[in-house]
N, CA, C and O atoms as a printed pandas DataFrame, in Angstrom:
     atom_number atom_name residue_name chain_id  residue_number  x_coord  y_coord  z_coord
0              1         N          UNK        A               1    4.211  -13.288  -11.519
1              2        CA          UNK        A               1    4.502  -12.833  -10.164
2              3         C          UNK        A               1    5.315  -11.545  -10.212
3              4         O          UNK        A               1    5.995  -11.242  -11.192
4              5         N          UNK        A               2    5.232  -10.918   -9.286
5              6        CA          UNK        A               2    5.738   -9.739   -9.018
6              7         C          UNK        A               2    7.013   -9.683   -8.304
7              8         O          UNK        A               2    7.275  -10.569   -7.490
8              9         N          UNK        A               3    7.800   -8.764   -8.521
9             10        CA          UNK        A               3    8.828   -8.943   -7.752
10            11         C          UNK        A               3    8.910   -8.118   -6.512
11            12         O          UNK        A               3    8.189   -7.120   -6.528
12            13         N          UNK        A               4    9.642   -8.317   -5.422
13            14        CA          UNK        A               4    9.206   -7.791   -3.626
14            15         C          UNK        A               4    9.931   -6.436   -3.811
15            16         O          UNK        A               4   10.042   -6.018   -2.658
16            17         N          UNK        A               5   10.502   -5.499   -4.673
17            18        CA          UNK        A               5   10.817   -4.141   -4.698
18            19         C          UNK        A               5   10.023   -3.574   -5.696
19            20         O          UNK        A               5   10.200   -2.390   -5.984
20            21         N          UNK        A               6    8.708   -4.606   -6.585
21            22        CA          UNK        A               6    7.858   -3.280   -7.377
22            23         C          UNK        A               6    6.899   -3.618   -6.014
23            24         O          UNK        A               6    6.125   -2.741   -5.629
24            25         N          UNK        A               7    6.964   -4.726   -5.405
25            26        CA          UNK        A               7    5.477   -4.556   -4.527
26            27         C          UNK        A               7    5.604   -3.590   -3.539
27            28         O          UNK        A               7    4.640   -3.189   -2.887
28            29         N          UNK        A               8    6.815   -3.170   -3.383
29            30        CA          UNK        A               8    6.697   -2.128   -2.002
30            31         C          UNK        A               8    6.904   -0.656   -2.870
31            32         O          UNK        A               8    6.544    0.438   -2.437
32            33         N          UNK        A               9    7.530   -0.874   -4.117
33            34        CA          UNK        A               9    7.275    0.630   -4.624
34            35         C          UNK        A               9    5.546    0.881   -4.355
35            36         O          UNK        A               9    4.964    1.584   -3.529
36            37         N          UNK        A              10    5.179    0.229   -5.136
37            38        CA          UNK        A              10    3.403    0.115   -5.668
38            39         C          UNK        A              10    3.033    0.566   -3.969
39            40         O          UNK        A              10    2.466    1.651   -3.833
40            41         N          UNK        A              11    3.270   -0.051   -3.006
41            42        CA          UNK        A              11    2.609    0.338   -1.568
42            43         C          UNK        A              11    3.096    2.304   -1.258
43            44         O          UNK        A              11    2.452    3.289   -0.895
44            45         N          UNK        A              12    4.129    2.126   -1.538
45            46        CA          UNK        A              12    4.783    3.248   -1.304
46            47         C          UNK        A              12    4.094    4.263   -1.643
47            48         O          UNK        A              12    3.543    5.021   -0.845
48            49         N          UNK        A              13    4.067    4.374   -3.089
49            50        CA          UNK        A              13    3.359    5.555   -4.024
50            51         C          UNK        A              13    1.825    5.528   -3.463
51            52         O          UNK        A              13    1.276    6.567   -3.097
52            53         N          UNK        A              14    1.349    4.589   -3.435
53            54        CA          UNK        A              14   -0.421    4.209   -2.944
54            55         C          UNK        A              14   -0.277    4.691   -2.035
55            56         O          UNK        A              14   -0.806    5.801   -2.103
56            57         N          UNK        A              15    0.282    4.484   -0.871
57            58        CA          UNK        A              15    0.184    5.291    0.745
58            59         C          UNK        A              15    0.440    6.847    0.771
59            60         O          UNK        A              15   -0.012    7.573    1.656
60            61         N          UNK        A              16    1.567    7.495   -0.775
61            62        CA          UNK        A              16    1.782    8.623   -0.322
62            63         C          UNK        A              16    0.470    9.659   -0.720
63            64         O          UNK        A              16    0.239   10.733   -0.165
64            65         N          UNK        A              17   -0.360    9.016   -1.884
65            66        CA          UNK        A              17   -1.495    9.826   -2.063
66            67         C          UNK        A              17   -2.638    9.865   -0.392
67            68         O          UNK        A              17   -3.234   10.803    0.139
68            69         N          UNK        A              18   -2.542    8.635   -0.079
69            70        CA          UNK        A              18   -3.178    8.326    1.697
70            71         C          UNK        A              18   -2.456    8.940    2.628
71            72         O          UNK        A              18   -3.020    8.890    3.721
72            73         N          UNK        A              19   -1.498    9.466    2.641
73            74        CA          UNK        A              19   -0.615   10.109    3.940
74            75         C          UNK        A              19   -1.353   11.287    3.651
75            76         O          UNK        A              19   -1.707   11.839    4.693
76            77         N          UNK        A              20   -1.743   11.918    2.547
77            78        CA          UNK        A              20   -1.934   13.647    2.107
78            79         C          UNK        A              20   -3.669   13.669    2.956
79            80         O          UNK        A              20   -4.175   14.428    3.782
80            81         N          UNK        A              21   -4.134   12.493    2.275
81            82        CA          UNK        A              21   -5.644   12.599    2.664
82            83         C          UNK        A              21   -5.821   12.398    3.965
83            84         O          UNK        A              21   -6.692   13.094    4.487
84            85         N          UNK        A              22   -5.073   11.422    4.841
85            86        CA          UNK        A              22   -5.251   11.014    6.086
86            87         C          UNK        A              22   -4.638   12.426    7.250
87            88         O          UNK        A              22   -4.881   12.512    8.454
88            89         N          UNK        A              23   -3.930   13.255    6.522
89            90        CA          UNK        A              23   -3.252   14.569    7.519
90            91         C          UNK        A              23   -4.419   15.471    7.171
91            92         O          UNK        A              23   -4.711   16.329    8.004
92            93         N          UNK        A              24   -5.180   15.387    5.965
93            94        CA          UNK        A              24   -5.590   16.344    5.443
94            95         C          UNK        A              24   -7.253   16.302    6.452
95            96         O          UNK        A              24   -8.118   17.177    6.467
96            97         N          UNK        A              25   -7.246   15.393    6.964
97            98        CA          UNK        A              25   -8.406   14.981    7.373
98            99         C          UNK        A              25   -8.392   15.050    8.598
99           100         O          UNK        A              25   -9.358   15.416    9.267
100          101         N          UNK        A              26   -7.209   14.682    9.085
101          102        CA          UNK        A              26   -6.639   14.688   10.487
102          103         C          UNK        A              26   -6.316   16.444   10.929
103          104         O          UNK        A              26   -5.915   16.687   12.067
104          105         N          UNK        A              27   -6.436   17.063   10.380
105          106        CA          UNK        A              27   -5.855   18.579   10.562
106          107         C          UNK        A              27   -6.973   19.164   10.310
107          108         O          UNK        A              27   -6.907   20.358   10.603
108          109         N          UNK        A              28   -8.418   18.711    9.711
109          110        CA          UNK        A              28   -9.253   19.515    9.839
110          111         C          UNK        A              28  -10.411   18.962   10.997
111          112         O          UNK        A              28  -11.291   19.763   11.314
112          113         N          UNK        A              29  -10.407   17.674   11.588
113          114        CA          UNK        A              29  -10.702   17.255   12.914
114          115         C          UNK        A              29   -9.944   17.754   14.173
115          116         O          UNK        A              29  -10.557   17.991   15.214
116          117         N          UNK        A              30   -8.679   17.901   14.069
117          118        CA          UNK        A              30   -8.387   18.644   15.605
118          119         C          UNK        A              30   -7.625   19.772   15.148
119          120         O          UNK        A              30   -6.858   20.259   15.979
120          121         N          UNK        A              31   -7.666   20.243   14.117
121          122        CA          UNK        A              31   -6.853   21.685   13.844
122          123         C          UNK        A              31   -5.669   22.123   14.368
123          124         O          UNK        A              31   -5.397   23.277   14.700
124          125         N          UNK        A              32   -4.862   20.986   14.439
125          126        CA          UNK        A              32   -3.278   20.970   15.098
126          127         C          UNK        A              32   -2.576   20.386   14.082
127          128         O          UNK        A              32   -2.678   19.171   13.914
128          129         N          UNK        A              33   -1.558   21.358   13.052
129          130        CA          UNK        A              33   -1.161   20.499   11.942
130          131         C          UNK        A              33   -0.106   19.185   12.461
131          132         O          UNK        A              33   -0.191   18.027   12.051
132          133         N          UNK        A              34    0.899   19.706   13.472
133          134        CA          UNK        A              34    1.817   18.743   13.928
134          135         C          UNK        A              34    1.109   17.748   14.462
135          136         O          UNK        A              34    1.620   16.672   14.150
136          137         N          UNK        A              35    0.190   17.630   15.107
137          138        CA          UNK        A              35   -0.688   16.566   15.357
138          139         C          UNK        A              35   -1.003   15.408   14.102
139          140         O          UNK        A              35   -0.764   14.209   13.966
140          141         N          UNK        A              36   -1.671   16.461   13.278
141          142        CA          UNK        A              36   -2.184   15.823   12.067
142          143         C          UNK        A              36   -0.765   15.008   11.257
143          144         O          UNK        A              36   -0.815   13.800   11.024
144          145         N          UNK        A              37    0.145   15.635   10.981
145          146        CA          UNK        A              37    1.604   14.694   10.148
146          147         C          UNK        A              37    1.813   13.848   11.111
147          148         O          UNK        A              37    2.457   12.882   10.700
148          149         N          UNK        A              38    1.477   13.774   12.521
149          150        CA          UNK        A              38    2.032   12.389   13.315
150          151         C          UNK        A              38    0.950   11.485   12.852
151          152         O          UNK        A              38    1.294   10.652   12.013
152          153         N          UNK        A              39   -0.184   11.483   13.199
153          154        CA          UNK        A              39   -1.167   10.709   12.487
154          155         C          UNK        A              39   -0.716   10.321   10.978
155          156         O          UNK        A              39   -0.196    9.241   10.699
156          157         N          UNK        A              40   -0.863   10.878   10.475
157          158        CA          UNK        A              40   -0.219   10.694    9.109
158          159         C          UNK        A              40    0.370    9.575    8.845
159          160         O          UNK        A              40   -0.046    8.469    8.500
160          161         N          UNK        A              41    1.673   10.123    9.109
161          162        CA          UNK        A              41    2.876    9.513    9.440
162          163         C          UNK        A              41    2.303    7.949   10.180
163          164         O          UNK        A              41    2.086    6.971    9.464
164          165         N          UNK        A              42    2.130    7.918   11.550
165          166        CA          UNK        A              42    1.644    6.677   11.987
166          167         C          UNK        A              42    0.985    5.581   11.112
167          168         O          UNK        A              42    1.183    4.367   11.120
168          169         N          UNK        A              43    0.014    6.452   10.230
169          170        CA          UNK        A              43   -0.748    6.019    9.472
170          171         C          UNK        A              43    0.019    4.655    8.571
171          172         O          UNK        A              43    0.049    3.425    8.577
172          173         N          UNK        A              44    0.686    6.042    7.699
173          174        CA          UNK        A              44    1.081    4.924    6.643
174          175         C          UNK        A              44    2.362    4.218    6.742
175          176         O          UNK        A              44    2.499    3.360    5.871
176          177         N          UNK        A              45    3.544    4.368    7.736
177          178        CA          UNK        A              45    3.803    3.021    8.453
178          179         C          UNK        A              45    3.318    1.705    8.245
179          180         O          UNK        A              45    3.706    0.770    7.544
180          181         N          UNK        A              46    2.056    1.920    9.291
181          182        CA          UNK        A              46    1.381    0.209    9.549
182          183         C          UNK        A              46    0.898    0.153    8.093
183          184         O          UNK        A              46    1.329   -0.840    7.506
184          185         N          UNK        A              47    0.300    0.767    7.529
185          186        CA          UNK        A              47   -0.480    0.580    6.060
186          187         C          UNK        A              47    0.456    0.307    4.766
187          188         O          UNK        A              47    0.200   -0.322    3.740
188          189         N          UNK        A              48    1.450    0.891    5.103
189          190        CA          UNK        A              48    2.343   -0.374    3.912
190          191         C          UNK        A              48    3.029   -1.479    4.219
191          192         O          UNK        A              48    3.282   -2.398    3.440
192          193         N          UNK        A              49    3.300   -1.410    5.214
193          194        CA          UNK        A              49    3.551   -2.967    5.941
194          195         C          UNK        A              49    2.147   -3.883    5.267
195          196         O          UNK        A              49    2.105   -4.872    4.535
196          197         N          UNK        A              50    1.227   -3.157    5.806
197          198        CA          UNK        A              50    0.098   -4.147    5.675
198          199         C          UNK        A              50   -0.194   -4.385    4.235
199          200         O          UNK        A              50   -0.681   -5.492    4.007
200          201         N          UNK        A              51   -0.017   -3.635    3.249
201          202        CA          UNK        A              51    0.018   -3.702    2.248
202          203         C          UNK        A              51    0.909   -4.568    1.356
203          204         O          UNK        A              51    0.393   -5.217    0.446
204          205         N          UNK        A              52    2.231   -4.603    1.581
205          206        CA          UNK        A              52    3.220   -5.626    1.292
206          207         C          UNK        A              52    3.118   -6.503    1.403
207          208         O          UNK        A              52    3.448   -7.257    0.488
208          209         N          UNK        A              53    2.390   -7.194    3.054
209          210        CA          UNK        A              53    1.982   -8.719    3.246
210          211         C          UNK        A              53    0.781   -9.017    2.313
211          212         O          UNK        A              53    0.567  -10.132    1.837
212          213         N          UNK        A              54   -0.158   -7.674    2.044
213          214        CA          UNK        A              54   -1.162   -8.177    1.649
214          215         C          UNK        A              54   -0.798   -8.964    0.084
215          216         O          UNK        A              54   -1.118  -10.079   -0.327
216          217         N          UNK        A              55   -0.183   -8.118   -0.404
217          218        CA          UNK        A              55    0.351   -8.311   -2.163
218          219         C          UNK        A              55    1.142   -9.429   -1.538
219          220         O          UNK        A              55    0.325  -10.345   -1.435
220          221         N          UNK        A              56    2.389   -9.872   -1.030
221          222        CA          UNK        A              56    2.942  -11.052   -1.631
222          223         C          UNK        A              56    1.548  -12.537   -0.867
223          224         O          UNK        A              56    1.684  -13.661   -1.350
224          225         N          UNK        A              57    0.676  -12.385   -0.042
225          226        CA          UNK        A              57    0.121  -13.459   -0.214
226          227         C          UNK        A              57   -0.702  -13.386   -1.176
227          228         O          UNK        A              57   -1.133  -14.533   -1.295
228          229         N          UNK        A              58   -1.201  -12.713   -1.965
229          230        CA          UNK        A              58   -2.472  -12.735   -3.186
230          231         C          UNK        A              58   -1.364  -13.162   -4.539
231          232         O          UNK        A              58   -1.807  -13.353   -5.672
232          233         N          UNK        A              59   -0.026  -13.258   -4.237
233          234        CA          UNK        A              59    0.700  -13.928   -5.486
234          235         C          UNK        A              59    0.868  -15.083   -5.072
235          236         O          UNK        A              59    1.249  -15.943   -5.866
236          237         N          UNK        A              60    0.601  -15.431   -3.580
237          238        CA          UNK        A              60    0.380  -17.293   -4.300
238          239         C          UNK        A              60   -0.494  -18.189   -4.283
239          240         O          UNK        A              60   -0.606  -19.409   -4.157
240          241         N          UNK        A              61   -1.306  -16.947   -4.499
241          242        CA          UNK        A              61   -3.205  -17.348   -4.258
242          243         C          UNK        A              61   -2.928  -17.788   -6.194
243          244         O          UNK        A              61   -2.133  -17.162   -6.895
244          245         N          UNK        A              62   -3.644  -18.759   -6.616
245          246        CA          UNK        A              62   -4.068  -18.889   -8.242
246          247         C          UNK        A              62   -5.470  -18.029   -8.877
247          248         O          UNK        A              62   -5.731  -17.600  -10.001
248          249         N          UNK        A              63   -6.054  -18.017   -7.840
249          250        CA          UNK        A              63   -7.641  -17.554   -8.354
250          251         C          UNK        A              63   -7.695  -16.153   -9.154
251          252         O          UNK        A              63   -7.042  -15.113   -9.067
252          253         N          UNK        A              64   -8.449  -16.458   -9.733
253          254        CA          UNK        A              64   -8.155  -15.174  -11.256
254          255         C          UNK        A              64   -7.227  -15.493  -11.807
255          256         O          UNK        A              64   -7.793  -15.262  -12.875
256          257         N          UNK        A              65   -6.400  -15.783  -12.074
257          258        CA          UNK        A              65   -4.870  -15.947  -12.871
258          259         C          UNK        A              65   -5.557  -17.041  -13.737
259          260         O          UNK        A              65   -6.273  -17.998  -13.443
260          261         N          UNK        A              66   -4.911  -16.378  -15.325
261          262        CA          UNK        A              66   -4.846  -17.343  -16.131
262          263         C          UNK        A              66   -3.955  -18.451  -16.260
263          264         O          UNK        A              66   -2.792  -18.206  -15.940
264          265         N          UNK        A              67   -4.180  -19.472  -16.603
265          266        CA          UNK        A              67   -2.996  -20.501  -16.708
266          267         C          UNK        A              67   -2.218  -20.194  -17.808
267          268         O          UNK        A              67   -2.838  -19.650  -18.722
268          269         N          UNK        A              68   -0.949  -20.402  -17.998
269          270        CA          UNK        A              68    0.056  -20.567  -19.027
270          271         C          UNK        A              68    0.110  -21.303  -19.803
271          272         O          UNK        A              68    0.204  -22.343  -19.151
272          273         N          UNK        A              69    0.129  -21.698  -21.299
273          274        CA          UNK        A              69   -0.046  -22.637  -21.914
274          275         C          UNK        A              69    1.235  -23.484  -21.617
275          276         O          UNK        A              69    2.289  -23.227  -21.036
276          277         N          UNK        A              70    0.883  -24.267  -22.055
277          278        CA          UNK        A              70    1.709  -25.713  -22.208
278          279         C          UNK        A              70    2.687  -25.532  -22.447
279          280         O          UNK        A              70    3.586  -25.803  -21.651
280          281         N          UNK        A              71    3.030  -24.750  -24.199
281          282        CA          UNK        A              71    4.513  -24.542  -24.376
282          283         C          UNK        A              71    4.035  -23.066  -25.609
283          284         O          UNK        A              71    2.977  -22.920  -26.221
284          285         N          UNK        A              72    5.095  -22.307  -25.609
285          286        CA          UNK        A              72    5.364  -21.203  -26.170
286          287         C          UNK        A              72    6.017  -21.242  -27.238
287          288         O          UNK        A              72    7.108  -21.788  -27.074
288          289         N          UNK        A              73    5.733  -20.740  -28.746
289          290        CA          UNK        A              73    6.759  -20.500  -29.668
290          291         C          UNK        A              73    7.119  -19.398  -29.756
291          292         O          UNK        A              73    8.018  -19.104  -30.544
């Protein structure tokens, strides 16, 4: 399991490459840059939120995960 400050780094860094593309995309659809960084911005808000919930419920999902053996030397 992961711990809840790498899962929101991991969202963090992931959204900031998506904030660049989502302004970048947004600024060449209405050609208003301040427009485009609010979008942006809006953007990745909700999208690491959503991202955070998404990661801590898939850690207490089992599927894919290997099991742990029995005992360790």
């Amino acid at each position: 399991m992961e711990t809840r400050s790498r899962s929101i780094l991991k969202a963090v860094t992931w959204r900031a490459g998506g904030t660049v593309m989502t302004c970048v995309v947004a600024w060449v659809l209405t050609g208003n840059l301040d427009l485009a960084a609010r979008i942006g911005l809006l953007d990745t808000a909700v999208k690491i939120g959503a991202f955070y919930f998404h990661e801590r419920l898939w850690n207490h999902l089992r599927f894919g995960r290997a099991e742990p053996p029995e005992y360790q030397i």
